[in-house]
N, C-alpha and C positions, 0 to 999 in steps of 0.2 A: 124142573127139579130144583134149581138154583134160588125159583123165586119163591118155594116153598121151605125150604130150608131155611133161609132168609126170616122170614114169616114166624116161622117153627122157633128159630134163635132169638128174634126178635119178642117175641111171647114170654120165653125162658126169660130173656134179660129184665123185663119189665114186671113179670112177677117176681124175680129173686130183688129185683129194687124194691119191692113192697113189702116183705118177708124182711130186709136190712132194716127200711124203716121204723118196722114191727119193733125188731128187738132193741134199735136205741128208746123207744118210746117203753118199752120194758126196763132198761137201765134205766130211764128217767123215775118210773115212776120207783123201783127199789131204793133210789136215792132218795126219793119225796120231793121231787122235782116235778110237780103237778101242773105248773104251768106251761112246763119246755113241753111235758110229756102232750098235754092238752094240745099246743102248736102244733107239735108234728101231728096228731089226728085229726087238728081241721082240714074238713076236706077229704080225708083218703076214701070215707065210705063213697065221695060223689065218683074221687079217682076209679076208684073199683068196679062200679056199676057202668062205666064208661067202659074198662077196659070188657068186661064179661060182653057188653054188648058189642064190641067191635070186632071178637072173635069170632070168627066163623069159619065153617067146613073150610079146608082147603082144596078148592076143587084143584089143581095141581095134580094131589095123591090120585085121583080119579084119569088124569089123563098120563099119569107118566106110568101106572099100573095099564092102562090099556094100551100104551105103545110096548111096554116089555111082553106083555101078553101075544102083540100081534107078533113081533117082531121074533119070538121064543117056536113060533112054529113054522112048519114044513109049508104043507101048500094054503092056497089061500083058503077052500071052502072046508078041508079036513082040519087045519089048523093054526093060521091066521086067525081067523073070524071067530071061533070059540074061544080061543088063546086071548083075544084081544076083550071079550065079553068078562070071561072070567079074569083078566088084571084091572079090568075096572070097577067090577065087584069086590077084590081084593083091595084096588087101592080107597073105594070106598069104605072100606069098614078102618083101615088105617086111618084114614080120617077125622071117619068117627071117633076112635080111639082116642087119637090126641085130642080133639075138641073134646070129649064128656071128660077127660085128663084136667085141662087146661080151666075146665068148670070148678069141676072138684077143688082144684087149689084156689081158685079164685074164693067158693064158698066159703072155706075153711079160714081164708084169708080175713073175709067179711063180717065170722062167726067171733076171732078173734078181736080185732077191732071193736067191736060191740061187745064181748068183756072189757077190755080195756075202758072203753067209755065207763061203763055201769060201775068197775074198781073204783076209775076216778071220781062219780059220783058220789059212792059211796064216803072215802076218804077226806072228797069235799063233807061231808054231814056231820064224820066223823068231827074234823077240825071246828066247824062252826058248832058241833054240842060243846068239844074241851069246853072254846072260848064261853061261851053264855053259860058254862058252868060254874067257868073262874071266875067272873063278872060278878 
């Protein structure tokens, strides 16, 4: 349970440092600070794609639902053994939960980023018409 928590916290921590990232690259670029902004984005779509990949189910949820399971019933063949079946159906679908969770934020994170990107592009075309206008 301990190394799944762990895991769990550890997931938490490193999306919500992605999401921080996000928003100073947000002040940069309301500043027009397109350079800094650009800095902190090199990179994070690779960051990202790393992180989404290295998530996976936590088999954990799977074995500590089938120890409460087992351990929540009476005899062994009446309720042990069913008990124990159904807490690791249970803690598989928790699982799940958090992992299609932990996607979803990642996607949303990736979808951002890539506006971001296409802003800055834009603001670059923006800059370079003014100039070759004033020229």
């Amino acid at each position: 349970m301990a190394n799944f928590l762990d895991s769990s916290s550890d997931t938490d921590r490193r999306i919500g440092d992605f999401a921080t990232r996000l928003f100073r690259v947000e002040s940069h670029i309301r500043r027009g600070e397109r350079r800094a902004a650009r800095a902190q984005l090199n990179g994070m779509l690779d960051e990202l794609e790393l992180l989404a990949r290295e998530i996976e189910l936590p088999l954990e949820t799977i074995i500590v639902g089938a120890q409460l399971g087992f351990f929540s019933g009476g005899s062994l063949t009446r309720g042990r053994i069913p008990g124990a079946i159904i807490g690791a159906c249970a803690g598989w679908m928790y699982g799940q939960h958090n992992h299609l969770q932990y996607r979803r934020l990642i996607v949303e994170l990736i979808e951002r980023v890539a506006e971001l990107y296409t802003s800055l592009e834009l603001a670059d075309r923006q800059a370079a018409a003014k100039i070759e206008k004033s020229a």
